[in-house]
RODREN-91279 format. One record per residue: y, x, z of N, C-alpha, C in turn; residue in three letters. Coordinates in steps of 0.05 Angstrom, whole numbers, plus 5000, padded with zeros to 4 digits. Layout:
N
{rogu {Y, X, Z}, {Y, X, Z}, {Y, X, Z}, "ALA"},
...
END
This chain:
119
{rogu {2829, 8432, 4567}, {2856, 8434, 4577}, {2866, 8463, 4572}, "UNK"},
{rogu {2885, 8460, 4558}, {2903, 8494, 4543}, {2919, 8497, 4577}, "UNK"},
{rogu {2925, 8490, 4584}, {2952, 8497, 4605}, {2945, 8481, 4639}, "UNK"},
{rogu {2929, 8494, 4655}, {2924, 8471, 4681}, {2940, 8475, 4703}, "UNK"},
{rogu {2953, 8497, 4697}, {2979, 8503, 4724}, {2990, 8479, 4727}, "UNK"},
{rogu {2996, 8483, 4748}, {3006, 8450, 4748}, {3038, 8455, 4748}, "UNK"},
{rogu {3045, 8432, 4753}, {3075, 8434, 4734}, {3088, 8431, 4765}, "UNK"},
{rogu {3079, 8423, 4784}, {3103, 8419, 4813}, {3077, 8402, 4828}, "UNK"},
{rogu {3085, 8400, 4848}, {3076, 8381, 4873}, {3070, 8357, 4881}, "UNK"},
{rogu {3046, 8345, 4879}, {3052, 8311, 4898}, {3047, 8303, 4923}, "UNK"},
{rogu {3065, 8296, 4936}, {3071, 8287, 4956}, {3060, 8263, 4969}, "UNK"},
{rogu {3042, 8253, 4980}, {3034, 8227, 4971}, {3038, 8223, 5005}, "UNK"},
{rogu {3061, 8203, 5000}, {3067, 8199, 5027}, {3050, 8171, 5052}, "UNK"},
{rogu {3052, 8150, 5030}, {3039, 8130, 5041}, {3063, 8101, 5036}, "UNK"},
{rogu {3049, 8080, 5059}, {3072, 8060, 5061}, {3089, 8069, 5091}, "UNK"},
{rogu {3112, 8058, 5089}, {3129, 8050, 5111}, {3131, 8083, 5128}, "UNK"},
{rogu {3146, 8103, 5116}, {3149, 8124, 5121}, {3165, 8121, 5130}, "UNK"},
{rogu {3173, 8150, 5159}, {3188, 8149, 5172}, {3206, 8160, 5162}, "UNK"},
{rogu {3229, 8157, 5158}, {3255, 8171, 5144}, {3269, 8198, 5155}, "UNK"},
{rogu {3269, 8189, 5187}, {3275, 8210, 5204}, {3282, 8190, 5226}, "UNK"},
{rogu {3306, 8207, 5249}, {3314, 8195, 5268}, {3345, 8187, 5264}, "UNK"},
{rogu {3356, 8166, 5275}, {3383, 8151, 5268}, {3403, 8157, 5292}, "UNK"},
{rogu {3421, 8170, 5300}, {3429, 8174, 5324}, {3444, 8143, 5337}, "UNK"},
{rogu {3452, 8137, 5352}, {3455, 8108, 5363}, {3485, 8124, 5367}, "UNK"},
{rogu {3504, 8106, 5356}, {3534, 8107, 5363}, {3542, 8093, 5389}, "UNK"},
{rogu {3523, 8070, 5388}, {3535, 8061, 5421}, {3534, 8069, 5447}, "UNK"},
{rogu {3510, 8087, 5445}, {3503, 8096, 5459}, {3522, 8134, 5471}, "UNK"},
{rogu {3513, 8137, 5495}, {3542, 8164, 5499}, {3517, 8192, 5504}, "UNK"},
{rogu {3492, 8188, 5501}, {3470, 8205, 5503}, {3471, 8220, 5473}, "UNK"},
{rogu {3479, 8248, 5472}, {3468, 8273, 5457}, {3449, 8268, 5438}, "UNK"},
{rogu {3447, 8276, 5418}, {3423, 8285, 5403}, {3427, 8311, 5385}, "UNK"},
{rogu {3396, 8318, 5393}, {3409, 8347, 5388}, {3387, 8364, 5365}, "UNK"},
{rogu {3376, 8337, 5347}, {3370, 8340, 5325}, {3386, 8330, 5306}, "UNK"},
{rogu {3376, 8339, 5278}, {3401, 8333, 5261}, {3401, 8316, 5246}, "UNK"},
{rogu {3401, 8298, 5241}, {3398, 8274, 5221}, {3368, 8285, 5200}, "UNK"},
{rogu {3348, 8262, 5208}, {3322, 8260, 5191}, {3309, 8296, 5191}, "UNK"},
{rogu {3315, 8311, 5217}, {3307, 8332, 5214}, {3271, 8331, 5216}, "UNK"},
{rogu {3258, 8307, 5234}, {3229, 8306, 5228}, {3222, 8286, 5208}, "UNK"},
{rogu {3235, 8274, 5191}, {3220, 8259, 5176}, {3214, 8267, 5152}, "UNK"},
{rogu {3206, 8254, 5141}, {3186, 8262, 5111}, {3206, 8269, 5088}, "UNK"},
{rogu {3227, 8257, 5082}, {3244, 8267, 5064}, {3258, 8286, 5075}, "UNK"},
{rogu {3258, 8306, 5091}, {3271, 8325, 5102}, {3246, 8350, 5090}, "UNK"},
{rogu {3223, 8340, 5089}, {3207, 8355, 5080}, {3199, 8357, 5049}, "UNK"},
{rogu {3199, 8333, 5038}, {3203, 8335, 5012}, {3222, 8351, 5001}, "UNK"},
{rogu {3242, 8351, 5011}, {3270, 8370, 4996}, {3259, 8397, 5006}, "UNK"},
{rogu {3252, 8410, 5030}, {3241, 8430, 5033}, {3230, 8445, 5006}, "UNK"},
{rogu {3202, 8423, 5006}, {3177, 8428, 4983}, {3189, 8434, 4964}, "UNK"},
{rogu {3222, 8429, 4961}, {3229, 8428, 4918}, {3233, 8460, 4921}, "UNK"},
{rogu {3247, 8471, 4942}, {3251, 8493, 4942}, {3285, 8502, 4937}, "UNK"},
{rogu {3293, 8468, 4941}, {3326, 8479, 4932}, {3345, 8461, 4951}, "UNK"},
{rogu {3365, 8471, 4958}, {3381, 8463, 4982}, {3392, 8439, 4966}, "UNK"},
{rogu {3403, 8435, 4945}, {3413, 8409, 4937}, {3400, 8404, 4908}, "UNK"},
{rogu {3364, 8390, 4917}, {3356, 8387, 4896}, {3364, 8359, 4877}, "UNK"},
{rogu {3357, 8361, 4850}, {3364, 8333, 4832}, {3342, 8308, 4839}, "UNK"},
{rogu {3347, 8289, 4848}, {3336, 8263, 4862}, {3327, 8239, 4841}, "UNK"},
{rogu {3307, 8235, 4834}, {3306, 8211, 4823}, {3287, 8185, 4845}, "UNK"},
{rogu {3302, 8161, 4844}, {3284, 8155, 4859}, {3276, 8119, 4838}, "UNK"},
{rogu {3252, 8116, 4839}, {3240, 8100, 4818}, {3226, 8074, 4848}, "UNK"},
{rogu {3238, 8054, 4838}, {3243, 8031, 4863}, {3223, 8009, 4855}, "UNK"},
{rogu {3211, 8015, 4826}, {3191, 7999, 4810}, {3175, 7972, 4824}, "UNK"},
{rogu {3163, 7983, 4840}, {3143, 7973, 4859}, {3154, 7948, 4880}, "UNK"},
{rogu {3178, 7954, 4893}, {3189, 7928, 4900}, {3202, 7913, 4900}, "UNK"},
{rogu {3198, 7889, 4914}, {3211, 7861, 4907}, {3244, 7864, 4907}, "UNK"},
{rogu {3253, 7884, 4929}, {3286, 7884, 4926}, {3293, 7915, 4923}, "UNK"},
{rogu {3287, 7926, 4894}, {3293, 7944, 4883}, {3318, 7956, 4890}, "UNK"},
{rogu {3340, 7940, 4882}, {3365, 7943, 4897}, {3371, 7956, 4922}, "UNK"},
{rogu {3363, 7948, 4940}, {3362, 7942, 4973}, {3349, 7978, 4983}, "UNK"},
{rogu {3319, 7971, 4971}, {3314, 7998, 4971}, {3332, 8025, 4963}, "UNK"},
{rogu {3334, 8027, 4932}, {3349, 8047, 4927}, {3372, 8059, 4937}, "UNK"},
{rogu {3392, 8033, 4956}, {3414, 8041, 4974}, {3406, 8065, 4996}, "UNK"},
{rogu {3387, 8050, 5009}, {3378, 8061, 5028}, {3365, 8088, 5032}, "UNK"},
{rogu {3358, 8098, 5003}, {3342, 8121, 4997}, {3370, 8138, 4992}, "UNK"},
{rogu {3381, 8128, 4980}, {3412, 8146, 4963}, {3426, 8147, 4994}, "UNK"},
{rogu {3423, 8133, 5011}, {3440, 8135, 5037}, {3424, 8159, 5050}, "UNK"},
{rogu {3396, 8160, 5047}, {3384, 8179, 5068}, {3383, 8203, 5054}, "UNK"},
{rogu {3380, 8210, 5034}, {3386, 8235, 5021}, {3411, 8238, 5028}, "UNK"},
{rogu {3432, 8218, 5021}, {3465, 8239, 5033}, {3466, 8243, 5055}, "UNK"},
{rogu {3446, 8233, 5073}, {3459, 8239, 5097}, {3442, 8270, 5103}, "UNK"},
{rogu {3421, 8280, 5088}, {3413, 8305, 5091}, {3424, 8327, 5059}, "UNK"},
{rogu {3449, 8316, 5065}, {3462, 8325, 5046}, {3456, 8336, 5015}, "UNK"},
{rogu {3437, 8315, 5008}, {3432, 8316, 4977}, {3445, 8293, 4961}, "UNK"},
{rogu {3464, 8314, 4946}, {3483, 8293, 4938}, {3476, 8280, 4897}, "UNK"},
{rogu {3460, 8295, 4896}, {3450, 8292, 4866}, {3429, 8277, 4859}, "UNK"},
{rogu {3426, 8246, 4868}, {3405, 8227, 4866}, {3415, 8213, 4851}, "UNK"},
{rogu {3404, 8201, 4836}, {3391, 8171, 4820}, {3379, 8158, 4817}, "UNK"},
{rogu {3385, 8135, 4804}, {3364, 8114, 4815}, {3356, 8110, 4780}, "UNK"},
{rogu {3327, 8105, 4783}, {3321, 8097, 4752}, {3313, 8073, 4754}, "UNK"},
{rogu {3328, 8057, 4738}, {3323, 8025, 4740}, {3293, 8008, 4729}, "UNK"},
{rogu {3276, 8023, 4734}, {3256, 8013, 4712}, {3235, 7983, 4725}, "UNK"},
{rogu {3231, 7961, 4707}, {3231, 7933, 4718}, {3204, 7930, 4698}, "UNK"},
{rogu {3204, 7935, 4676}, {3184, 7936, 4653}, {3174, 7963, 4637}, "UNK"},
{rogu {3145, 7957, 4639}, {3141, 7982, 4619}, {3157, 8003, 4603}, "UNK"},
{rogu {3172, 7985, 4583}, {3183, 7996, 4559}, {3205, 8009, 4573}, "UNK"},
{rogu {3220, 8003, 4602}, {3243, 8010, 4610}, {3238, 8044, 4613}, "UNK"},
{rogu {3224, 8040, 4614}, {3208, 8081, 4621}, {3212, 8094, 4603}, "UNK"},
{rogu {3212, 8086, 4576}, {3209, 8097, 4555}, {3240, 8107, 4543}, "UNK"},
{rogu {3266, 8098, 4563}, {3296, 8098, 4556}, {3300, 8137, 4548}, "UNK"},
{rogu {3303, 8142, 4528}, {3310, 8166, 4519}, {3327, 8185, 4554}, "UNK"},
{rogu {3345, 8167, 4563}, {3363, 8176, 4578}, {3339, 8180, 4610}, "UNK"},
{rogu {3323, 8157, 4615}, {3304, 8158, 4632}, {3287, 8192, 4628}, "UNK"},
{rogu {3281, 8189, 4603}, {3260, 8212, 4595}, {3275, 8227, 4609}, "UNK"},
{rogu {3302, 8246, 4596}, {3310, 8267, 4606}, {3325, 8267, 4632}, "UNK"},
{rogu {3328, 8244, 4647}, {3334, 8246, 4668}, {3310, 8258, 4685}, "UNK"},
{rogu {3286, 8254, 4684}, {3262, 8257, 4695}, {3248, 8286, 4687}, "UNK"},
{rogu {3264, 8296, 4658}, {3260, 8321, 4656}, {3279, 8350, 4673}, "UNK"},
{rogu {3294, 8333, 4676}, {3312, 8356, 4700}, {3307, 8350, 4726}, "UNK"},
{rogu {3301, 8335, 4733}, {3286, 8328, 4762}, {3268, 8349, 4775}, "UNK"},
{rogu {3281, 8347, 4802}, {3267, 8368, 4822}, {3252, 8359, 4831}, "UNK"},
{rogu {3255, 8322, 4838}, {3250, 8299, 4852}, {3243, 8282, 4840}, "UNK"},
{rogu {3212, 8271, 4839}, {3221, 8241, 4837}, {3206, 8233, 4856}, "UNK"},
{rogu {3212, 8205, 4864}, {3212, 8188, 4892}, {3204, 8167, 4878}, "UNK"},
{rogu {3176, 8149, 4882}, {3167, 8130, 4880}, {3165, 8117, 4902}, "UNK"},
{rogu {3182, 8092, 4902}, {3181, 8071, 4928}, {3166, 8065, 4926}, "UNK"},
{rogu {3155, 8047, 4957}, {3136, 8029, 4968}, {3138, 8006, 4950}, "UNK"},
{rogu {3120, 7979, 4956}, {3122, 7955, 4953}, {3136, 7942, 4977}, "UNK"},
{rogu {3155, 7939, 4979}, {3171, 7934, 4991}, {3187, 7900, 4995}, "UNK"},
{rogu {3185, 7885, 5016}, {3197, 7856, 5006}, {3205, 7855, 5033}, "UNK"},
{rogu {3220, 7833, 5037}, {3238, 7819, 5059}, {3217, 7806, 5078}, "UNK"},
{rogu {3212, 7810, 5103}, {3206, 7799, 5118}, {3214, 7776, 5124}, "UNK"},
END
């Protein structure tokens, strides 16, 4: 190996991570943390080292790809990272999209979902 610095960080979070905490509207009780200030993507963005890092998030793995990706693109905005995407990839070859490549080369982030399905 010519080059073993490593190129960035892995994060290896697990399944069914906690996102953060959700404040309850119906409720008339305070909170006086800030949206997902303890959860794990609050710390990932930390780790990139940049207040509004570039987001990719790769949904590969589960059954409602869709479903997921909302939910990820919802929890990054709400800790105000507004520069995510979703990379659609379903098959091998989809990886290989010229536009995929360099999306993944400006990336601060990428986010590999769970296996994920509908209860």
């Amino acid at each position: 190996m010519k080059n073993s610095k490593p190129l960035g960080k892995l994060i290896a979070i697990g399944g069914n991570e906690d996102k953060g905490t959700y404040p309850n509207p119906r409720t008339k009780k305070k909170y006086y943390l800030n949206f997902f200030e303890l959860g794990i993507l609050k710390r990932v963005i930390l780790e990139s080292g940049k207040e509004d890092p570039r987001i990719e998030v790769i949904t590969t793995a589960s059954m409602i790809p869709e479903e997921v990706a909302r939910i990820y693109v919802s929890s990054f905005t709400m800790l105000n990272c507004n520069n995510v995407g979703i990379l659609d990839i379903r098959v091998p070859e989809d990886a290989l999209y010229p536009e995929y490549v360099e999306r993944l080369k400006q990336a601060d982030i990428v986010m590999f979902s769970g296996a994920t399905s509908r209860a």
